[in-house]
C-alpha positions in Angstrom: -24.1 9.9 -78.1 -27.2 11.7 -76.6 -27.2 15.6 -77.0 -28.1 17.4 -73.5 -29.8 20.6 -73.2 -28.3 23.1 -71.0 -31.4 22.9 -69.2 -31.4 19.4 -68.9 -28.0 19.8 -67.4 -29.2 23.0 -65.1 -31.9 19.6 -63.7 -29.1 17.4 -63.1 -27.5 20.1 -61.2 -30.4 20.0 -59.1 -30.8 16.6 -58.3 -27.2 14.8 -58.7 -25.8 17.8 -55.8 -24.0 15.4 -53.8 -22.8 13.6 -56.5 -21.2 17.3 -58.0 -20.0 18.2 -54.6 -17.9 14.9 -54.7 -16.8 15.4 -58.0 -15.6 18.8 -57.0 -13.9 17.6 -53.9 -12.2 14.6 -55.7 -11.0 17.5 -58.4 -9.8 19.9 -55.5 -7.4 17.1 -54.1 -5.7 16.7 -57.2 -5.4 20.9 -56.9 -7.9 21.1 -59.9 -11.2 23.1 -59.5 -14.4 23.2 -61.6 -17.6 25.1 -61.3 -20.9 23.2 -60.4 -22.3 23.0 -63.4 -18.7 22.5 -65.3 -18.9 19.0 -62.8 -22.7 18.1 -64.6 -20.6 18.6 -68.0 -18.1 16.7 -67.1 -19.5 13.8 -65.6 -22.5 13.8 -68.0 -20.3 13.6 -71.2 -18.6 10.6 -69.7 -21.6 8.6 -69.1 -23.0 9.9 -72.3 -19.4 8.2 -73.8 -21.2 4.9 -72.0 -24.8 5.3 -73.4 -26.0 6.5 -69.9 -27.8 9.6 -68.5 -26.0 9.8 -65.7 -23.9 7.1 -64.5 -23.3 6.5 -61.1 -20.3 7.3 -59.2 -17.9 4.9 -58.1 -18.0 4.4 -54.2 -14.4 5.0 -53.8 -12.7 8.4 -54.4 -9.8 7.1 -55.3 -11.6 5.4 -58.2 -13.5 8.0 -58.9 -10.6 10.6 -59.0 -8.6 8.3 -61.4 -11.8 8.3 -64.1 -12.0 12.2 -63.8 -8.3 12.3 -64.5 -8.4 10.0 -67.6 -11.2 11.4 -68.9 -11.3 15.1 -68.2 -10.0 17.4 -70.4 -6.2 18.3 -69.3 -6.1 22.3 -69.3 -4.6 25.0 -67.2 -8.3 26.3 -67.0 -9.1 23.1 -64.3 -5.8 23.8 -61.9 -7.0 25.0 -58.8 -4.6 28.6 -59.4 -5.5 29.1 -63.0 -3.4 32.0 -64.8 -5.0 35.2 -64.8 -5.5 37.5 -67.7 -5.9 41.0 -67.7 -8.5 42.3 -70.5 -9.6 45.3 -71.9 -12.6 47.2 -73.6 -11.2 49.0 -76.8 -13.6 51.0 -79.5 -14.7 49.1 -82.4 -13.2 52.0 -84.8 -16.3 51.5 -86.6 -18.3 54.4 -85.6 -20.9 52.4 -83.9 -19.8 53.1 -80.0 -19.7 49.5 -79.7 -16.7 47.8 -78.1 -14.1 44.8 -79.0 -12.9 42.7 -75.9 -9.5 42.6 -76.8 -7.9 39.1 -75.5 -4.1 38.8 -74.7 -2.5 35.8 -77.3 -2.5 33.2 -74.2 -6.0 33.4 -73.2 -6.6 33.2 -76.7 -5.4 29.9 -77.3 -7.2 28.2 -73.9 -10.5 28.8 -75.5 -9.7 26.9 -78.8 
């Protein structure tokens, strides 16, 4: 598996944007949403997974939607309503001024 810079992937961004806009669209119709360059990710680690750059997308959207579905990741952070947290500053405690973000339990859990 090839390893991708993040500024390899902000390139792809650039020139696959029709191919990110479909991937986007065929997520939305399943009610799932993902950000630009979430959709490089995505689509990048899949045809990495095939020894490719950057495969190319299936003419069909049906097709298409079906591969994003079996391959994707299955989170609540892809729905196209994801849950909302609400988050708060706190002070360290340490002296230092600084700040802890303190994360509720739930939110907590998505990132792992």
């Amino acid at each position: 598996m090839m390893a991708t810079s993040r500024k390899e992937r902000l390139e792809l961004l650039n020139q696959c944007g029709n191919d990110i806009a479909r991937i986007q669209h065929c997520l939305l119709v399943s009610a799932r949403t993902v950000t630009p360059l979430q959709a490089v990710s995505m689509w990048l680690d899949y045809s990495e997974n095939h020894c490719a750059m950057w495969l190319q997308l299936p003419d069909d959207d049906k097709e298409l939607l079906n591969i994003l579905l079996q391959h994707l990741p299955n989170t609540k952070m892809l729905e196209a309503n994801p849950p909302t947290w609400q988050t708060k500053l706190v002070d360290a405690g340490d002296g230092s001024g600084d700040a802890v973000l303190v994360l509720p339990d739930e939110l907590f859990m998505q990132l792992e």
